[in-house]
N, C-alpha and C positions, 0 to 999 in steps of 0.2 A: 504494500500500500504506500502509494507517495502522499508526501505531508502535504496538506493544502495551507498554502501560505497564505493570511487573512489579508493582504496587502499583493500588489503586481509584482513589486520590484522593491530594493531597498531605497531607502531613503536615502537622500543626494543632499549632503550640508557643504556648506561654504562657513571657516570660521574667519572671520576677518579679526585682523589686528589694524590697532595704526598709531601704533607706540612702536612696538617690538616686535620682532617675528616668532620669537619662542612660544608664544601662547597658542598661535594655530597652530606649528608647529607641533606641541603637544598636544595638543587637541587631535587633531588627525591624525597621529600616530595612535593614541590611543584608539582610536574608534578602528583603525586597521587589527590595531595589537589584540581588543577588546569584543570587538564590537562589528566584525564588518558582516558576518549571517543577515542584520537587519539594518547599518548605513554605510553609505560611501561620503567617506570626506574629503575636503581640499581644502589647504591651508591657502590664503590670500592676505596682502596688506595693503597698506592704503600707497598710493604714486610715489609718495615722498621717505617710505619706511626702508631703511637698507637691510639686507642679508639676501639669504640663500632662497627666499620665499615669493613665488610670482604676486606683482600686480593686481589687484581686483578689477575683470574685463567684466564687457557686455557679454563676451560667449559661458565663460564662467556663471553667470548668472541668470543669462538661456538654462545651463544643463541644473540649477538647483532646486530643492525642495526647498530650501530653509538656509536663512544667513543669519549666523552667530556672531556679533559683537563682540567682541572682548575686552573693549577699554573705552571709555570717553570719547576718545578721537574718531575711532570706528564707529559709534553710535552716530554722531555729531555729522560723517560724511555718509553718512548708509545712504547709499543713491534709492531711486525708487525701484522698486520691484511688481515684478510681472504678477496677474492674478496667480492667483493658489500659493504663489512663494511665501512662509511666513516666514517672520522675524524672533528673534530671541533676544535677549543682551545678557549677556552673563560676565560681569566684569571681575576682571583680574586685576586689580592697579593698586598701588605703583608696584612698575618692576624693579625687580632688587638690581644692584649692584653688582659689575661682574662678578667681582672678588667674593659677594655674598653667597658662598655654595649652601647654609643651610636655607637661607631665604627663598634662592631655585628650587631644595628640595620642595618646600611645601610650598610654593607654586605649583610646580607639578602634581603634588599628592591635591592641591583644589582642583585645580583640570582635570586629572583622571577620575574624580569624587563626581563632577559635573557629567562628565563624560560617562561614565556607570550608571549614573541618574538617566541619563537620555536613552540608554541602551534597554535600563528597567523598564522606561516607559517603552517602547518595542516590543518586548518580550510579553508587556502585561495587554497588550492590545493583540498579540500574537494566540494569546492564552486566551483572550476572549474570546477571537475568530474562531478557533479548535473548538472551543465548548459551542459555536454557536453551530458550526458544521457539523457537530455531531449530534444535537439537538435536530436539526434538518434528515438529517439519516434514518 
C-alpha cells in the first residue's frame, strides 16, 4: 500500500535574511538535514547582504510556498508576493559576533527549534490527512 500524502508536493520556503546570511543558511540546512519528507528550502538575502548566499529574485519567488523573514531588515524589504505565497517573520536579531562561538551556538539551536516547529506542523497536518483517508475507506 503506498502512503497517501495529505498534500501534492512539499512545501517550497524561501528564508530571507538581510542582516546576515547565516540565518537562512541555517534554516535550510536544517529543513534539508530535518525536514525535507515534507519542505524544500532556499536560503536568500537581501541585494546589499554579502556571503556565500544568493540574492532574493522574482524567479525565487515564482517557485515559493512561503517566505520567512528572519530579521528587521528582511521584514522591512519583503517585496510583494504572489497569491497563495504566505509570509512568516520569525526573527533572529542581533547577530553575534564573529569571535562569539557560544552566541552562534544558540543561534543555531533557535533556528533548528523554529525549524522542528514548522516541520511539527507538517507532520500534524500529515497525520490528519491519514486519519481522514482512512475515515473515507
Amino acid at each position: 500500500m503506498t502512503k497517501n500524502m495529505g498534500y501534492k508536493r512539499r512545501a517550497r520556503v524561501i528564508f530571507l535574511s538581510g542582516l546576515h546570511p547565516a540565518p537562512a543558511n541555517l534554516a535550510a540546512h536544517y529543513v534539508h538535514k530535518l525536514g525535507s519528507e515534507w519542505l524544500e528550502a532556499r536560503a536568500a538575502v537581501l541585494p546589499d547582504v554579502e556571503g556565500d548566499v544568493p540574492a532574493l529574485d522574482e524567479a525565487m519567488l515564482a517557485w515559493a510556498d512561503l517566505l520567512v523573514t528572519l530579521d528587521a531588515a528582511a521584514l522591512a524589504a519583503k517585496p510583494a508576493l504572489r497569491a497563495g505565497v504566505q509570509h512568516r517573520h520569525y526573527p533572529f536579531e542581533p547577530i553575534p559576533s564573529v569571535s562569539d562561538k557560544v552566541a552562534w551556538q544558540a543561534l543555531a539551536a533557535k533556528v533548528r527549534g523554529r525549524v522542528e516547529g514548522m516541520i511539527g506542523g507538517m507532520r500534524l497536518m500529515q497525520k490528519a490527512a491519514d486519519e481522514f483517508n482512512v475515515k473515507e475507506e
